[in-house]
C-alpha positions in Angstrom: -64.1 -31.0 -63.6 -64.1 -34.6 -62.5 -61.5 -33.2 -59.9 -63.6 -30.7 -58.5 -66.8 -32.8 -58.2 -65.1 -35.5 -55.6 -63.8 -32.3 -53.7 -67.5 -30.9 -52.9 -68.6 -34.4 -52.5 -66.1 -35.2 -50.2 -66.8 -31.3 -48.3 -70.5 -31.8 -48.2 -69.8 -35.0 -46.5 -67.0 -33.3 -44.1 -69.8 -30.4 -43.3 -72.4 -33.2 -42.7 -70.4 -35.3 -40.2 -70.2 -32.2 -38.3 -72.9 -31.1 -38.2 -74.3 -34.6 -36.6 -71.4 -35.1 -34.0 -71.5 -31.1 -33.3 -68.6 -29.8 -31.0 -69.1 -32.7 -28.3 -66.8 -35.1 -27.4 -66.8 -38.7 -29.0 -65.7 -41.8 -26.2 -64.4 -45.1 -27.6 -68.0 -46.6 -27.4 -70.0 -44.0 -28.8 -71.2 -45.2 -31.9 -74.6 -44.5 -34.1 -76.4 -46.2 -37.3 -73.8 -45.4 -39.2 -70.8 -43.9 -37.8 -68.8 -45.9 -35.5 -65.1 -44.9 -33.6 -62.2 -46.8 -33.6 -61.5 -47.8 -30.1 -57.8 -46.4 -29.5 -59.4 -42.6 -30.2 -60.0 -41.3 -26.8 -61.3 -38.3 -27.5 -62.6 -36.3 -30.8 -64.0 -32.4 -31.5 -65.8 -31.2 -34.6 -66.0 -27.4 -35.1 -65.1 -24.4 -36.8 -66.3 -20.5 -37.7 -67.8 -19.0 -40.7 -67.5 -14.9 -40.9 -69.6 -12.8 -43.7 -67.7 -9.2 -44.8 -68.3 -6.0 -46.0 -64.8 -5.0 -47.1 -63.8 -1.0 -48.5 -60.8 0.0 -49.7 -60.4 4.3 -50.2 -57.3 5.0 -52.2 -55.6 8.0 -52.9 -52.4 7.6 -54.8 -53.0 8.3 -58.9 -53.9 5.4 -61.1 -55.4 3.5 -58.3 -59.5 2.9 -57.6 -61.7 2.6 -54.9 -62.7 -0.9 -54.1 -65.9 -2.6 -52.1 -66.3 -6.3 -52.3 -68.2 -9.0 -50.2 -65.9 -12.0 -48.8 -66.8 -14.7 -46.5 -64.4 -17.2 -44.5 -65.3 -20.7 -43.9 -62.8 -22.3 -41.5 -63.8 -26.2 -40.3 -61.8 -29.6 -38.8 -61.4 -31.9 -36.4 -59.1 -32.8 -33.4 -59.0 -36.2 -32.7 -56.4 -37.8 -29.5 -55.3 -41.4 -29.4 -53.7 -42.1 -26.5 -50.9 -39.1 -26.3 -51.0 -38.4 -29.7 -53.2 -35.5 -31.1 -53.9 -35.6 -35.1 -55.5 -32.5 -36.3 -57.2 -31.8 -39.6 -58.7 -29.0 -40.9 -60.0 -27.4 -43.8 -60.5 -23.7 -44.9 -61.9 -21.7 -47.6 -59.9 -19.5 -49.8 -57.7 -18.7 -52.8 -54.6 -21.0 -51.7 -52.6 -17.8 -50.4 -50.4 -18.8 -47.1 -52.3 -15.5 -45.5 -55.8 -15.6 -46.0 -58.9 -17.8 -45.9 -60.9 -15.4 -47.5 -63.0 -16.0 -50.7 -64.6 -12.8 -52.4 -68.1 -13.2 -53.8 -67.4 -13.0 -57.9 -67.8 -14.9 -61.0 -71.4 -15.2 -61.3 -72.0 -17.2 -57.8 -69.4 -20.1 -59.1 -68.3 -22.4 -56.6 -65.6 -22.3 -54.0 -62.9 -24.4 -53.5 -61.8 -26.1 -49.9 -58.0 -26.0 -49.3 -56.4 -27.8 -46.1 -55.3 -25.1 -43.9 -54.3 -27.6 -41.1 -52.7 -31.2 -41.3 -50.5 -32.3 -38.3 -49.4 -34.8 -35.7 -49.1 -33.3 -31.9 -47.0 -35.8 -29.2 -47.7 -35.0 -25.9 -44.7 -36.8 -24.9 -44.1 -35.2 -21.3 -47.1 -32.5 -19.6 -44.1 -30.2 -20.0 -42.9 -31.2 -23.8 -45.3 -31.3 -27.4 -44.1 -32.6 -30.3 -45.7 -31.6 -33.8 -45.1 -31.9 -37.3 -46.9 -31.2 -40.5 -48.7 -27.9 -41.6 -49.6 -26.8 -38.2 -51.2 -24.0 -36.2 -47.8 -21.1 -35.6 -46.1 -22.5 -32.3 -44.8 -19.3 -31.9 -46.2 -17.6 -29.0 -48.2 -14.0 -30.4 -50.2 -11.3 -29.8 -52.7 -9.0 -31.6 -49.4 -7.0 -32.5 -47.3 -9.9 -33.3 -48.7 -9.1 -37.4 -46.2 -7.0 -37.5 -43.8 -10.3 -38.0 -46.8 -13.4 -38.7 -50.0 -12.7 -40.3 -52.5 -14.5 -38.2 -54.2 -17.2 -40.8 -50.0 -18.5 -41.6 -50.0 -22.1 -40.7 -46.1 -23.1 -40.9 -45.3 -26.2 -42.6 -42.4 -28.2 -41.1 -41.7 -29.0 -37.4 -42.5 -27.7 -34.2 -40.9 -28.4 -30.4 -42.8 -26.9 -27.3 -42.3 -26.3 -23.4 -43.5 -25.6 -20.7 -42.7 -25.0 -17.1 -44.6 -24.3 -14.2 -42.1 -22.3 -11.6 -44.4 -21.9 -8.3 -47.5 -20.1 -8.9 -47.3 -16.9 -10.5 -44.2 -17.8 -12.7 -44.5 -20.1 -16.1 -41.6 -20.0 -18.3 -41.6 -21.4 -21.9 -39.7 -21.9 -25.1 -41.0 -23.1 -28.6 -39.0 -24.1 -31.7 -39.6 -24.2 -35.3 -38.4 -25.7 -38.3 -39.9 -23.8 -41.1 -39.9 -25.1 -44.9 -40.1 -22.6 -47.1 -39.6 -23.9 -50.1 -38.6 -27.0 -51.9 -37.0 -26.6 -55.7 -36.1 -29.7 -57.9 -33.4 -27.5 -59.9 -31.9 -26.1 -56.8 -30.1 -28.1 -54.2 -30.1 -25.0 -51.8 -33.5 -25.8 -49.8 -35.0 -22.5 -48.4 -35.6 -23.1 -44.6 -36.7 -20.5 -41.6 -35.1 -21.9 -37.9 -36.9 -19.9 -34.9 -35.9 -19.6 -31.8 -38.6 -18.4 -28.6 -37.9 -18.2 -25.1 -40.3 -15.9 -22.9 -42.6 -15.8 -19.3 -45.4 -15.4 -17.9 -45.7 -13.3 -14.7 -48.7 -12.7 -11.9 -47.6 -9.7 -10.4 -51.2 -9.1 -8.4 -54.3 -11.1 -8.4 -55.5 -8.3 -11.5 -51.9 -8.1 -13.2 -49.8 -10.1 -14.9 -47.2 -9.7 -17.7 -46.2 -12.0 -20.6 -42.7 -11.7 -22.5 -41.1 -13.2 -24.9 -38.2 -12.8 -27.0 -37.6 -14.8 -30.4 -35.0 -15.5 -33.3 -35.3 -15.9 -36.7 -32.5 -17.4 -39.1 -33.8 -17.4 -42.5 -31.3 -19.6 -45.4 -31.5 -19.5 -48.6 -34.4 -17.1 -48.6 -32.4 -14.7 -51.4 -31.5 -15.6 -54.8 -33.0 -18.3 -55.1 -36.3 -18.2 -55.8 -39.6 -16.1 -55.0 -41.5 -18.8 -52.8 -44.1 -19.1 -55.7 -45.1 -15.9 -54.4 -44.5 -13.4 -56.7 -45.8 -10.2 -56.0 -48.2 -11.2 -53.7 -48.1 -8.5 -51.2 -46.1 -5.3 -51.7 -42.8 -5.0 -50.4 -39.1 -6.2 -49.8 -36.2 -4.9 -52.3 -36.7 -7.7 -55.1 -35.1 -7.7 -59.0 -35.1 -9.1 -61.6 -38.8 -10.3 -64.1 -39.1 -13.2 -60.9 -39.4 -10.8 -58.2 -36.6 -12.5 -56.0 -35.6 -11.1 -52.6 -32.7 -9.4 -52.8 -31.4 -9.0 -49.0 -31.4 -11.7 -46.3 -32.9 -12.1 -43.0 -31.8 -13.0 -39.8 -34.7 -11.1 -37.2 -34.9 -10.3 -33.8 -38.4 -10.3 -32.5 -39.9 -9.1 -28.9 -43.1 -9.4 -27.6 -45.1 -8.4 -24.6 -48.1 -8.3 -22.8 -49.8 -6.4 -19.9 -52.9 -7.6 -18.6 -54.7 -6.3 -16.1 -58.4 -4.8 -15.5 -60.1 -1.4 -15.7 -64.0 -0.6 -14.3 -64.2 -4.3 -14.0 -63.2 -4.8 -17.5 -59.8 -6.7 -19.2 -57.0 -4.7 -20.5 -54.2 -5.6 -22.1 -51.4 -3.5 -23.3 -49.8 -5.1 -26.0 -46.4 -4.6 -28.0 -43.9 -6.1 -30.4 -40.5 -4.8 -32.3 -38.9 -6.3 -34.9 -35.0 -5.8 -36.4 -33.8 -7.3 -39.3 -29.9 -7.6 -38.2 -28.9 -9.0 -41.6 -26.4 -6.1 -43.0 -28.2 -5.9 -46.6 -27.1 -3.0 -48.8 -29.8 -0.4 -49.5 -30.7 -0.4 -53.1 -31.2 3.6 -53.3 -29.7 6.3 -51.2 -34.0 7.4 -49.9 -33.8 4.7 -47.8 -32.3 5.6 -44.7 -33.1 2.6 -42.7 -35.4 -0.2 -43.8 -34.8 -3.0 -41.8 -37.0 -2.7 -38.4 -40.9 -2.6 -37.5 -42.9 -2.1 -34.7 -46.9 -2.1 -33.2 -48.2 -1.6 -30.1 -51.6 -0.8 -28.7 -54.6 -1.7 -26.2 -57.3 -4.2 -26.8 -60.3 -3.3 -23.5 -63.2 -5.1 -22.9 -63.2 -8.7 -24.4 -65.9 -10.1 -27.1 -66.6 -13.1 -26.0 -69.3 -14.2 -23.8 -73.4 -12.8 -24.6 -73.4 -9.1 -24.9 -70.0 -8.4 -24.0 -67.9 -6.0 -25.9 -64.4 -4.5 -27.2 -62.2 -1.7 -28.6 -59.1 -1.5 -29.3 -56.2 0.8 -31.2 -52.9 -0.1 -32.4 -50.2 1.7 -34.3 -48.2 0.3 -36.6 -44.6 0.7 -38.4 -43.2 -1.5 -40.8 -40.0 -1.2 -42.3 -39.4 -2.2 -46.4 -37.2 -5.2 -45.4 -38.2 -6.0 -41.5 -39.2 -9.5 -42.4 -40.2 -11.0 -45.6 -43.9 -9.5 -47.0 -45.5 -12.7 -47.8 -45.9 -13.6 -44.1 -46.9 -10.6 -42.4 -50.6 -8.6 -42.0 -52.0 -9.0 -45.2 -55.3 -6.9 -44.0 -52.6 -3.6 -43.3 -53.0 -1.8 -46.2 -52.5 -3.7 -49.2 -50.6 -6.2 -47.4 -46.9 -6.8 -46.6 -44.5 -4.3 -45.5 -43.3 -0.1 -46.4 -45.9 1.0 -44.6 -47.2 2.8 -40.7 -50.4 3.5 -39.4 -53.0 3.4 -37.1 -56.1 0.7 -36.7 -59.2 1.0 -34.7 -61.9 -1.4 -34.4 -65.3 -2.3 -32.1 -66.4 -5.4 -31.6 -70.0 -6.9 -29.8 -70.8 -10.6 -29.2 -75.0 -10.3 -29.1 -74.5 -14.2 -28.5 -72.3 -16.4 -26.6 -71.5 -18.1 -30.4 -71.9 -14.4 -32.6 -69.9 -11.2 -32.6 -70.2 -8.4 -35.0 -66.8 -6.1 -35.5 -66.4 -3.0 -37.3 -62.5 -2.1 -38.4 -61.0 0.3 -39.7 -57.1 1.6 -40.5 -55.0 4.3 -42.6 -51.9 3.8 -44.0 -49.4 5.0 -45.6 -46.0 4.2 -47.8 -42.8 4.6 -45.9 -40.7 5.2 -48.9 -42.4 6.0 -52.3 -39.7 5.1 -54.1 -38.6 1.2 -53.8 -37.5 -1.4 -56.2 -40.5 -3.6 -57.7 -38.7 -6.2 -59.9 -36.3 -5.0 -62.6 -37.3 -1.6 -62.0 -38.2 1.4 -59.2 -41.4 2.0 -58.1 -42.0 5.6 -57.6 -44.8 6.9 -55.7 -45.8 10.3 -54.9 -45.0 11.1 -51.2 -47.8 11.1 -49.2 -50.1 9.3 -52.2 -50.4 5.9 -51.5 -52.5 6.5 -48.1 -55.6 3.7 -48.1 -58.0 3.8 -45.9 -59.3 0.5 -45.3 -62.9 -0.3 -43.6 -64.2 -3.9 -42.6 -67.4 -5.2 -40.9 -67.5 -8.9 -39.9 -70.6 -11.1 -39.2 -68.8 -14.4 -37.1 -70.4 -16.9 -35.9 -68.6 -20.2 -34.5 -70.0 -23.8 -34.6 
């Protein structure tokens, strides 16, 4: 209890900094009554984003209910430079899942909990070169359809290398690397790590087109056998045994992404797609599954939300194989989360202020294979049963 008082405290405190300094930028000799900056800090930014939703879940297969419940996400930190270095801090409301900030309303109005969602060191060390390490922001470069592969609230922990090159002007070429923990066991010397790989480009065709690629690799070690990442059964998916859900097949992945931008009636379009292949050679644990190791989504996102009254919509498709990467890290929001699934995902979104949009969403999925391996046992769903239609509307405002 004692616990939990010092971490409001210490949030209402966090919140109330903020909200004096705002999202302006602090010199060596700015200083107040009370607050006062050490003089190597060059540079420092307060801000974050709070989002209220009305979330619906419609569910078809047998045994399973509707669901409607009330969420918010409360997302807030600070990015302070000294000199070359960039240390970043931030904190985030939630449950403590690696894929979502989200905290449903329940439990008679108790209070929430703050986790940190973002602690890490950034070295500048050439305008080409960054340096970070920590639980950082995904170096990876993405899109909207990168989910397919990385959910979009995972913040890796480990370390990060990242370039880029200017090659006259309408060509930038760049590569990031990753060092991924993924978990550390005290009765296990085998340490499970991810290493990625990412080169890609970025092209101006025209003055109103441009395209972005980028291809990436991802050597996972130790990820099967071993353990279940703490993570046990937290979204559906992956060919697991035994009573600790552990992954059964390895992954190595081959991921590609791109990007077409360009505009329409005046208005931004992009064209977005990404394909994933598992290239591990895993056994398939029952003759129904043909083929389970590959995913893709594409789509278009036109208009852009961003500025006063300016708007979006956008549709994607997406197909996600059983074992195309591991569940726990991809879209949590696509059906129940994870992977075994396809479908398709429209959403609207309106900013009636410069710091306020308002987004309706809404998807249908359904199970690739309705019969898959849950733990000791098969899973068996009627074909064509587990189809969830899923509906959100988001209030966001940033700060």
């Amino acid at each position: 209890m004692n616990s939990m008082r010092n971490e409001i405290w210490i949030a209402a405190l966090v919140l109330a900094l903020g909200l004096g300094l705002g999202r302006t930028s602090l010199h060596a000799d700015d200083t107040s009554a009370n607050i006062s900056i050490a003089k190597f800090v060059t540079n420092a930014k307060w801000g974050g984003d709070l989002r209220i939703r009305q979330e619906n879940f419609w569910k078809s297969s047998p045994g399973q209910r509707d669901r409607s419940r009330q969420r918010f996400r409360l997302r807030y930190g600070l990015e302070s430079t000294i000199q070359d270095i960039k240390v970043i801090f931030k904190m985030a409301s939630g449950t403590g899942e690696q894929v979502s900030t989200n905290q449903s309303f329940d439990n008679l109005s108790s209070q929430k909990a703050l986790w940190i969602d973002v602690a890490s060191l950034e070295w500048k060390a050439f305008e080409w070169m960054k340096l970070s390490a920590g639980r950082m922001a995904n170096p990876i470069w993405r899109v909207y359809s990168s989910d397919v592969m990385w959910d979009g609230d995972y913040n890796p922990e480990g370390f990060a290398q990242m370039f880029q090159y200017k090659v006259g002007e309408r060509f930038d070429v760049f590569a990031n690397f990753l060092q991924m923990v993924l978990d550390e066991d005290t009765t296990d010397t085998r340490d499970q790590w991810m290493f990625g790989y990412q080169l890609g480009s970025k092209n101006k065709i025209l003055d109103e087109l441009s395209m972005d690629l980028a291809g990436s690799f991802y050597h996972f070690k130790y990820e099967a056998n071993v353990n279940d990442f703490s993570q046990v059964a937290a979204n559906e998916g992956n060919s697991r045994s035994g009573a600790t859900n552990i992954l059964t097949s390895s992954f190595t992945i081959v991921h590609l992404t791109s990007q077409i931008n360009t505009k329409l009636l005046g208005h931004p379009v992009k064209l977005q797609g990404d394909y994933i292949k598992n290239v591990e050679s895993n056994g398939h644990l029952n003759s129904n599954i043909a083929s389970d190791q590959a995913g893709y989504q594409f789509g278009t996102i036109f208009g852009k939300a961003g500025a006063a009254k300016t708007w979006e919509v956008a549709y994607f498709y997406k197909y996600l194989e059983l074992n195309a990467t591991i569940a726990d890290i991809s879209d949590s929001d696509f059906g129940d989360g994870g992977t075994n699934r396809k479908g398709h995902i429209f959403w609207v979104s309106y900013a009636p202020r410069d710091y306020l949009t308002v987004t309706a969403k809404y998807s249908n999925t359904e199970v690739l294979h309705p019969r898959y391996q849950s733990g000791s046992t098969f899973t068996t769903i009627p074909p064509g049963a587990d189809s969830i239609n899923r509906f959100q509307l988001d209030l966001s405002c940033k700060f």
